[in-house]
N, C-alpha and C positions, 0 to 999 in steps of 0.2 A: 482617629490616629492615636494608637499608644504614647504614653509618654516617654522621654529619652530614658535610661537608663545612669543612672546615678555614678559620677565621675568618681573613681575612689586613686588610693593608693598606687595600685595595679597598674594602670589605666599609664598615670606618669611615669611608672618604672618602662611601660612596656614602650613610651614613646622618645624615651631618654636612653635606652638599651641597659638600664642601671635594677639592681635589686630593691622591692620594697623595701625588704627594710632598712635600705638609706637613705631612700625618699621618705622615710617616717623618719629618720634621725636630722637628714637636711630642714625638716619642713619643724623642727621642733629647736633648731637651732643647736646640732649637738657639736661641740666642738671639736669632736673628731671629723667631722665632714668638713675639705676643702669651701674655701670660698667660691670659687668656682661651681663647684659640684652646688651648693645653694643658690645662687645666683640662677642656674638654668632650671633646676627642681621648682622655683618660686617663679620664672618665669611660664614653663610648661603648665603650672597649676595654674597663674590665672588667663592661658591658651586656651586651655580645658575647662575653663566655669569651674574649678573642684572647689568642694566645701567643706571642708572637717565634718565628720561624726564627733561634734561635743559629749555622746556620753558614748560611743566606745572607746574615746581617747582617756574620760573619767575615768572607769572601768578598767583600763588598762596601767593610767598613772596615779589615780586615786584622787586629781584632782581635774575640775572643769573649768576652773577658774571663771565662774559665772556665779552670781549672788540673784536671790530673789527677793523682791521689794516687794511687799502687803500693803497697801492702802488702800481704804473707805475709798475711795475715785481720785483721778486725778487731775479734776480738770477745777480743782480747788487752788486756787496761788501758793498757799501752805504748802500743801504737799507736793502740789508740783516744784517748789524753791526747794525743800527737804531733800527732794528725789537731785535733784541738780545738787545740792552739795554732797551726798553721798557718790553721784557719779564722778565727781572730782576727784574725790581722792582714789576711786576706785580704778580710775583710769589709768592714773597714774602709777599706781600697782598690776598694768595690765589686766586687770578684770573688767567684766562686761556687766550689766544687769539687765535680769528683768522682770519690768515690772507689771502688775497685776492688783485688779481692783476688786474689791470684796464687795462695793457696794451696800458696805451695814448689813451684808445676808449672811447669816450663820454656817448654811448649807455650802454659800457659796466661798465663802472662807474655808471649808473643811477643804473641799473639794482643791485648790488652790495651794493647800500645803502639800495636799499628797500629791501634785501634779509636777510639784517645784522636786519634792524627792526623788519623783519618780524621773525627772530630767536631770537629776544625780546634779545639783547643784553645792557651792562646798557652803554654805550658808543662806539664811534668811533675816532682812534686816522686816517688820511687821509693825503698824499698829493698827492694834486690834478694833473690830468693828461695835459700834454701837448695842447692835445684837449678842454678843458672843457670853454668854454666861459660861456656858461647859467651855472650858481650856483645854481638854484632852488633847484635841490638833494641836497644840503648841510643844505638845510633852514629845509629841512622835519625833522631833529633829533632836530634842536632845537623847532621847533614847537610842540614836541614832549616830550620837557623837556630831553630830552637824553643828556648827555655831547658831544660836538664834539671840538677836538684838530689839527689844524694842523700844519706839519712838513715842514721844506725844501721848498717846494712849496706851497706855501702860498698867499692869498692875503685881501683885506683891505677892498671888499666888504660883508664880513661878520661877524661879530663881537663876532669872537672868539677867544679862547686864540691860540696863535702861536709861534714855538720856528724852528728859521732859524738861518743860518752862514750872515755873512754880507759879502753878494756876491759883494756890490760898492766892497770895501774896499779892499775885494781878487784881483779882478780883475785889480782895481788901481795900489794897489801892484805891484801885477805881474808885468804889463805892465810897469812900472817903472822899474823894474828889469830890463826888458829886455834893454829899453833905456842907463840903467848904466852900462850894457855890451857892449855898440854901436853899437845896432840897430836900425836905424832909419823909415826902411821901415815897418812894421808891420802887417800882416795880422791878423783877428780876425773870427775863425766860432762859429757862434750865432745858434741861433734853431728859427724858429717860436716867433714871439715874444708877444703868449699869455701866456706866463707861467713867472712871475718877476722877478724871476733865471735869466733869461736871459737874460731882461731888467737891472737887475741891475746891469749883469756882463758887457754888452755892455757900458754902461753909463761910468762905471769905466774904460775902455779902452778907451774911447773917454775921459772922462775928465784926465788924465793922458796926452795924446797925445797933448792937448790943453796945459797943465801949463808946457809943456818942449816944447811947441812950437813948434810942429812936428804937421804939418796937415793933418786932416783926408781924406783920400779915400773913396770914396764909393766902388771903385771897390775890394778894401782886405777885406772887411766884406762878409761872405759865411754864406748862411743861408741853414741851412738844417736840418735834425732831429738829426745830430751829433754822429750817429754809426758809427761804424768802414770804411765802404762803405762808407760813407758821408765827413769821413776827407779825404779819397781816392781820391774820386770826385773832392775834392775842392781843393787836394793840385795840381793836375791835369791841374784844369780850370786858378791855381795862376802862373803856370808853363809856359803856353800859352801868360802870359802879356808881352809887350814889355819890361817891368820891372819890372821882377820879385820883392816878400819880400824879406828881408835877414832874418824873421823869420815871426813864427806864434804861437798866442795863440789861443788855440782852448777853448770855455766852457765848454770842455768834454774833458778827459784824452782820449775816444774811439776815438774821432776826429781828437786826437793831435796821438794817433798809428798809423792811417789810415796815415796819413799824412808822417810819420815815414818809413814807406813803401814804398810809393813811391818815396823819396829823396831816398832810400836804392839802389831803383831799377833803379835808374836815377845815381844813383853814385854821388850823390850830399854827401859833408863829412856837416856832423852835429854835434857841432854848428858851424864852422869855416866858413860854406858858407850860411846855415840857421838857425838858433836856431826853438828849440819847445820848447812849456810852454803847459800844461795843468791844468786841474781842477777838483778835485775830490780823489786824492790820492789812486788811485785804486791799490790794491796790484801788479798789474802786471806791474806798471811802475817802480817800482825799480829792475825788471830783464832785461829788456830791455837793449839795447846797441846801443847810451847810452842810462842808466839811466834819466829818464823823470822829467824835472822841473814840479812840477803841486803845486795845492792848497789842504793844509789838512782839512777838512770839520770837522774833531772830531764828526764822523757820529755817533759812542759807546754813546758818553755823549749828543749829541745829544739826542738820543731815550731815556736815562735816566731823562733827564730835561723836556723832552714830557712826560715820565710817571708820572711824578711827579706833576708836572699840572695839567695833565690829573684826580689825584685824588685826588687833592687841590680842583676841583669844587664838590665833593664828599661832602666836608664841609662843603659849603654853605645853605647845607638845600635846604629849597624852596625858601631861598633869592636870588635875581636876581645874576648872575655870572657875574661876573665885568673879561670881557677878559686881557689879560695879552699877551707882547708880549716881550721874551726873542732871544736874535741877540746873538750869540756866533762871537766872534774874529775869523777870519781866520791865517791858518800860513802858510809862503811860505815853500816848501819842494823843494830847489835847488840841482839841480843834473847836470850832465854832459853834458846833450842836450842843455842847455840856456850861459854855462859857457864858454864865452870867454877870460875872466880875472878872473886873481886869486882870491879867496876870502878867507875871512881868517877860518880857521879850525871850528870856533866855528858857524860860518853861514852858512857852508855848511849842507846838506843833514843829515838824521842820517839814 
């Protein structure tokens, strides 16, 4: 059996006795169209199952009113929180989104940008994948006049607006923490370091290590892609040293689990003989045992502050967009796994 044939315009003109293009003016809210005459056009459309052509309506009014979201996956708390505060505001401006995961694949990100244009979408809010060295795909929307915003992952070869945590800063933090607990030895797993997350969390950990005069190793930095398997690996390979850390901060809460596991399975007590510290504030580190020191990203207001940019370039007209880069404050989120000394009530954890 053939499929039905696609309800359009027509279809409700011819069953209203009324011209398309009033049921394109009703069905758009024009206020030349009686209330009435809306009222039956909106009823006949959902009679008839109809469903807008999102991009010949683009193509006709120059807008979709639909945005595209970029993320590495989303079945990450981050992102998926990020992704939820950008739809809040978005909604409320009557726009829709959607969203699409790169996966960290290069190929699969190109592919994704031109998929988003090609669905004549009036924007892209992205962060960029672990993989992505060439930027070329990011240049195609602004050549294009499209808005492009990016989150989290972010970098400075292209000149757009950008709304990130200040990962130094997290990171410095932290790794001070840990220091003012008395640990000396510290290991660090990084990721790949084309992505400036990464870069900046590393730096913060190296310079911290520097102004309390603790020098750095090469052999405690573990580089890997920082999943769960990967803090595994690494807490593993740190296990192996003639001298071992007495902790570790991992740039990923997944890293600093993995790692959590095998002290568990090693019978190593934590933090008394190693601390962990993580990054990311991933719901599942406050059920853990212990309880996981990591960094709160405020991934929610995050995606709120990216939406909101995002349609502050909406303003500009056809005036050139003057990029914008807002840095939110990190907070440390101290818990049971870093805490060898008391702290006082109002600094711990919540």
């Amino acid at each position: 059996m053939g499929s039905k044939p696609k309800v359009t315009i027509h279809h409700i003109a011819e069953k209203l006795n009324i011209t398309a293009s009033t049921v394109s003016r009703a069905l758009n809210d024009n206020p030349r169209i009686s209330e009435i005459t809306k009222k039956a056009v909106l009823k006949a459309a959902k009679q008839l199952n109809y469903q807008p052509n999102n991009i010949a309506a683009a193509l006709r009014n120059g807008k979709s009113h639909i945005i595209g979201i970029i993320v590495p996956t989303v079945d990450r708390a981050f992102f998926g929180s990020v992704i939820r505060g950008i739809e809040e505001i978005a909604n409320k401006l009557n726009y829709k989104v959607i969203i699409c995961q790169s996966y960290d694949n290069y190929e699969k990100e190109v592919q994704t940008v031109d998929a988003l244009l090609s669905a004549r979408v009036d924007g892209i809010i992205a962060s960029i994948g672990k993989n992505s060295t060439n930027l070329d795909h990011y240049k195609r929307p602004q050549e294009k006049g499209i808005p492009l915003v990016l989150f989290d992952r972010t970098t400075d070869e292209l000149e757009v607006s950008q709304v990130m945590i200040d990962d130094y800063r997290g990171a410095y933090k932290m790794t001070e923490h840990l220091i003012q607990q008395g640990y000396r030895r510290i290991a660090h797993f990084t990721s790949p370091l084309k992505v400036s997350v990464f870069k900046e969390r590393l730096r913060g950990y190296m310079d911290a290590l520097r102004d309390y005069e603790i020098p750095f190793q090469e052999e405690l930095v573990i580089k890997s892609n920082l999943q769960l398997e990967d803090g595994r690996a690494g807490m593993e390979q740190l296990l192996t040293l003639q001298e071992r850390p007495d902790a570790v901060f991992s740039a990923s809460d997944y890293g600093a689990m993995g790692a959590m596991q095998v002290l568990k399975e090693h019978k190593i007590r934590i933090p008394e003989e190693i601390g962990l510290a993580g990054f990311g504030n991933e719901p599942f580190t406050s059920f853990s045992d212990p309880a996981l020191t990591t960094v709160d990203q405020f991934s929610l207001t995050m995606g709120r502050i990216t939406a909101e940019l995002f349609f502050e370039n909406f303003k500009t007209g056809d005036k050139k967009i003057v990029p914008q880069k807002t840095v939110l404050k990190p907070e440390l989120v101290i818990r049971g796994s870093s805490l060898r000394r008391p702290m006082p009530p109002e600094e711990q954890a919540r």
